[in-house]
Backbone bond lengths (Angstrom), bond angles and torsions (degrees), N, CA, C in turn:
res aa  C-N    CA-C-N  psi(-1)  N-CA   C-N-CA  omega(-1)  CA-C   N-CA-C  phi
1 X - - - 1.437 - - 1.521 107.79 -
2 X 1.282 123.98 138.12 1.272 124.06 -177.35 1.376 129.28 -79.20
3 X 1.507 118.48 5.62 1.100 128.90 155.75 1.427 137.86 177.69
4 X 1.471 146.53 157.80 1.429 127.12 174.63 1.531 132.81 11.74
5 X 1.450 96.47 -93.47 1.715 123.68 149.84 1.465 118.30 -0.33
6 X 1.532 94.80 -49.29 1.954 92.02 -148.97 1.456 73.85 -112.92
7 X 0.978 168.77 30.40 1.739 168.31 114.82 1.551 103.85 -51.81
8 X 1.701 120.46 -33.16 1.647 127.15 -155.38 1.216 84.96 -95.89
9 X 0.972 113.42 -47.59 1.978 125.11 -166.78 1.393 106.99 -52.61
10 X 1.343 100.08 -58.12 1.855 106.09 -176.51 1.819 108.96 -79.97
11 X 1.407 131.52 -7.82 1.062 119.50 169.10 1.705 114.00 -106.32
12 X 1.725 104.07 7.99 1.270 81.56 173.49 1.411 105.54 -118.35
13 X 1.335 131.86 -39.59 1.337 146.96 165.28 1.591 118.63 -73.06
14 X 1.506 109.50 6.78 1.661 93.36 -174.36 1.321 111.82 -102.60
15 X 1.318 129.56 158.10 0.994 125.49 -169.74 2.019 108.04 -83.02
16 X 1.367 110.64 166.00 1.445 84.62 -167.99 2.228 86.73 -134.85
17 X 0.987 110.05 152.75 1.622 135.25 139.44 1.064 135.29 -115.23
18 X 1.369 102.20 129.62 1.776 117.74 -173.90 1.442 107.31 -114.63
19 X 1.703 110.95 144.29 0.893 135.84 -168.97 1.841 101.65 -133.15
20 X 1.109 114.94 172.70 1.666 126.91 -167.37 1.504 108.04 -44.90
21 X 1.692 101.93 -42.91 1.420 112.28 -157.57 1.548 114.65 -135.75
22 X 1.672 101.14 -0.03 1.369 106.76 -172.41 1.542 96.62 -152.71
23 X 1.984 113.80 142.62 0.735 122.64 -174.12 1.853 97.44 -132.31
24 X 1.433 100.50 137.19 1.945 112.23 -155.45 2.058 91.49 -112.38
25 X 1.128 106.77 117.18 1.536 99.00 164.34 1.478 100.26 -108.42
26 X 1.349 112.90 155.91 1.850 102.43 -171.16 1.971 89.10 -151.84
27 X 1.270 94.85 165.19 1.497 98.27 151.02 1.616 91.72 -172.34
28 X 1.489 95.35 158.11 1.481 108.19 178.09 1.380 122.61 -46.68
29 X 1.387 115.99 145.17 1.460 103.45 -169.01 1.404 102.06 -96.48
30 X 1.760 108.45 146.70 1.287 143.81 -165.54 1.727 93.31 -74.36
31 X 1.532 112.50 -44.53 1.546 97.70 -161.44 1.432 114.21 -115.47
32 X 1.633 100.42 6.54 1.896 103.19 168.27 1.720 103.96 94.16
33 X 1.609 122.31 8.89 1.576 134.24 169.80 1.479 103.16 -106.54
34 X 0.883 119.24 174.80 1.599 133.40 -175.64 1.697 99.39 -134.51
35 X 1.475 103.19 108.69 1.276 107.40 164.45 1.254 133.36 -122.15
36 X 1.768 131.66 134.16 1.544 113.13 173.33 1.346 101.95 -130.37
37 X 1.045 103.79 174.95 1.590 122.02 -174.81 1.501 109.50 -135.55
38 X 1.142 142.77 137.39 1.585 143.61 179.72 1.191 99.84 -105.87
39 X 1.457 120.84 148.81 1.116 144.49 171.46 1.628 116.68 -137.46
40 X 1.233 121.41 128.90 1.552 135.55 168.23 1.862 101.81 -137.83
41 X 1.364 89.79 125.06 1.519 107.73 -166.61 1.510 91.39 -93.52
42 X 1.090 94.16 155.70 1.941 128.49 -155.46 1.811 83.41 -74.71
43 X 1.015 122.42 -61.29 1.451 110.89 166.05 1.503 138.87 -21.24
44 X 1.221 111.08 -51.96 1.365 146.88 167.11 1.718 112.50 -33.28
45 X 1.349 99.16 -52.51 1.740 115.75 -169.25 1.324 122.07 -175.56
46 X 0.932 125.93 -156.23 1.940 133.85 153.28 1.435 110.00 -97.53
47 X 1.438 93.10 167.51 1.629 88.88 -179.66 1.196 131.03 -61.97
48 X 1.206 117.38 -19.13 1.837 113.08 -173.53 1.005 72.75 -89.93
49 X 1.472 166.34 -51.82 1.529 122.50 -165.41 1.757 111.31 -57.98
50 X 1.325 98.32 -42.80 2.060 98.65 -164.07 1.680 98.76 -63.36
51 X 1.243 107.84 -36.32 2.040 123.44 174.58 1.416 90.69 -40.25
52 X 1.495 122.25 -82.14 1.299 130.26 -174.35 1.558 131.35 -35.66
53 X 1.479 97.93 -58.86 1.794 93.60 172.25 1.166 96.03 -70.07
54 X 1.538 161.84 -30.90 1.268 141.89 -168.27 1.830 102.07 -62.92
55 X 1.278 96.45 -55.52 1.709 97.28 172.47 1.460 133.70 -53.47
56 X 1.068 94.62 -23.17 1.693 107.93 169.67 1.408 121.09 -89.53
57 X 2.022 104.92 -23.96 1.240 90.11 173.47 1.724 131.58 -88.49
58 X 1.133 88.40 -31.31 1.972 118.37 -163.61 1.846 90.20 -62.02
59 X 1.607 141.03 -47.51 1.120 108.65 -176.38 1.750 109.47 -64.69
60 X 1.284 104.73 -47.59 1.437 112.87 165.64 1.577 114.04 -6.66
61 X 1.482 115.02 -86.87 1.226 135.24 -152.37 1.500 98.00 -73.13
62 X 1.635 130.44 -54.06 1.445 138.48 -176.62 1.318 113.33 -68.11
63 X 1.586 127.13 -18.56 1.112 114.88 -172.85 1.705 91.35 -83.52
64 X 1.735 125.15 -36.56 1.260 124.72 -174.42 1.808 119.40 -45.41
65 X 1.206 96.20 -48.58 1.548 117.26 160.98 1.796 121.42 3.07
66 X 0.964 99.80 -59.31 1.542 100.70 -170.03 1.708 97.62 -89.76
67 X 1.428 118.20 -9.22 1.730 105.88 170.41 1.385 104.11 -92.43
68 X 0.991 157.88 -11.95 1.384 172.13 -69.38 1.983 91.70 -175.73
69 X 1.909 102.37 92.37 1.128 95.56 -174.93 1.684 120.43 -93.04
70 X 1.793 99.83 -6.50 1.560 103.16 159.64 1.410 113.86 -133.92
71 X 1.408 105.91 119.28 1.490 121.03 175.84 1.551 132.25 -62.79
72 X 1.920 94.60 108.72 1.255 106.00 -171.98 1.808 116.10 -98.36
73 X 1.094 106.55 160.52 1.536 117.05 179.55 2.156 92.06 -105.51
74 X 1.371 109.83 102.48 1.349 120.67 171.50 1.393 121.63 -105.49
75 X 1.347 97.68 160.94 1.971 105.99 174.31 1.429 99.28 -133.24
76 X 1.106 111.23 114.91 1.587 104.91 164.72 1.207 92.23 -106.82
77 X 1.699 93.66 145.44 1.711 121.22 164.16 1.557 126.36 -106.56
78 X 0.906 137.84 123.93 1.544 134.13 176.70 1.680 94.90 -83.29
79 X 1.599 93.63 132.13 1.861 99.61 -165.45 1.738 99.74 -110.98
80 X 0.761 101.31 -9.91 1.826 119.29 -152.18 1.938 102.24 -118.34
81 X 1.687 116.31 102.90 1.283 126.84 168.64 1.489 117.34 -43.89
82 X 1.808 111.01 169.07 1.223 90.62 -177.71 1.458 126.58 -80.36
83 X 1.355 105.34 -0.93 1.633 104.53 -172.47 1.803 114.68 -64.99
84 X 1.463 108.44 -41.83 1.584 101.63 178.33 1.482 113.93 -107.06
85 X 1.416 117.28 32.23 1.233 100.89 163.13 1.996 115.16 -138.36
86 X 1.272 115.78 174.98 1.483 115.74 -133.52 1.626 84.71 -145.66
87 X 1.225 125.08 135.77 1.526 114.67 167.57 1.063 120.82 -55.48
88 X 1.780 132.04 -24.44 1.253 132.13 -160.53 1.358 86.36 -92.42
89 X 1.795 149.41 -40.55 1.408 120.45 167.70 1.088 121.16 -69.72
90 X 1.540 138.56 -14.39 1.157 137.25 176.86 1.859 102.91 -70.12
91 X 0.801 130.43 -45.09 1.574 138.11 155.25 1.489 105.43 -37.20
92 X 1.131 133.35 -75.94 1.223 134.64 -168.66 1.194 116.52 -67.40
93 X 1.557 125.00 -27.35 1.326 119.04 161.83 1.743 109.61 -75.08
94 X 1.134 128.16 -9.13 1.747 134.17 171.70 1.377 99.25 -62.81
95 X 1.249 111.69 -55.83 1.374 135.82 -164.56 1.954 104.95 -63.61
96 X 0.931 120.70 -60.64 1.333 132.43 -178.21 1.642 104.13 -77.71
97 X 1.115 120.15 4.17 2.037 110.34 161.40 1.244 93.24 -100.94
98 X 2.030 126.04 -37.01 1.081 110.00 171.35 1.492 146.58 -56.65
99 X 1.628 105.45 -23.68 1.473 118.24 151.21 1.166 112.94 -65.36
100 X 1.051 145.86 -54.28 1.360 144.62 -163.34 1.442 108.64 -70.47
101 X 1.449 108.79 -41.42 1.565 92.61 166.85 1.791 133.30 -87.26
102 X 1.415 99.78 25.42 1.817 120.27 -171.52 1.330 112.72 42.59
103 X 1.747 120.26 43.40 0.960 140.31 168.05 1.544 126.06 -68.67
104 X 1.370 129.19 63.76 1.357 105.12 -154.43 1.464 126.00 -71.63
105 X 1.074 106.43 157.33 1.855 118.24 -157.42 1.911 110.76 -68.17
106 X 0.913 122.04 162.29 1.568 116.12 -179.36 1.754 84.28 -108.48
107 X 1.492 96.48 167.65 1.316 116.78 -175.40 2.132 118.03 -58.01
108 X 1.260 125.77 148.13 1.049 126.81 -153.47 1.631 105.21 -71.61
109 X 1.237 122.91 123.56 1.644 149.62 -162.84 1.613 94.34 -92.68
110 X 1.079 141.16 137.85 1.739 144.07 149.23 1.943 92.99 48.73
111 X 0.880 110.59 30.69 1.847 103.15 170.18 2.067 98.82 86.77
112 X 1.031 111.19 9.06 1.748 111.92 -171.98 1.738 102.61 -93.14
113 X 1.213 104.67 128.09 1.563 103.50 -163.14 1.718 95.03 -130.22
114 X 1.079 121.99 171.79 1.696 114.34 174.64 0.828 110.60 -124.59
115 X 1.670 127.82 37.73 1.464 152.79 136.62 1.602 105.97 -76.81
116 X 1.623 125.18 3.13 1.382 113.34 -159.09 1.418 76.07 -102.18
């Protein structure tokens, strides 16, 4: 997001979907780009955990990008500490906001499908 402002905008007015382990606030984008930002709160874990879901999420979300036929400004949150969660549900909860938002999936990456 390109600045302060547009971080307040999308967490206070955006609409949001939740998934097992991840919760998506979005609103249409103002300038016709699709932007998100990840967040894992200091609560959550230590940093190489919050490091980690960021890495797991950002190819996730950017590779979706080019199926994505209206461009949103998003926040994903990681809701879920590190003790019960696993990269392969953190994936599947990526996967299941992406259904929910009739996002359709790009072709299957390392065997990862959004049937998982």
């Amino acid at each position: 997001m390109p600045n302060q402002p547009a971080y307040r905008t999308v967490a206070v007015q955006g609409k949001f979907v939740r998934a097992s382990s991840l919760t998506m606030r979005w609103i249409e984008s103002p300038d016709g780009f699709c932007r998100f930002c990840f967040l894992a709160k200091k609560k959550n874990g230590n940093a190489v955990y919050r490091n980690k879901c960021r890495r797991i999420l950002r190819p996730l979300f950017f590779g979706m990008v080019p199926n994505i036929q209206k461009p949103v400004w998003a926040m994903v949150v990681v809701t879920v500490g590190q003790q019960e969660l696993t990269s392969e549900k953190l994936r599947e909860s990526a996967y299941k906001i992406f259904r929910k938002m009739e996002w359709t999936c790009p072709e299957a990456v390392d065997g990862d499908a959004c049937e998982a």
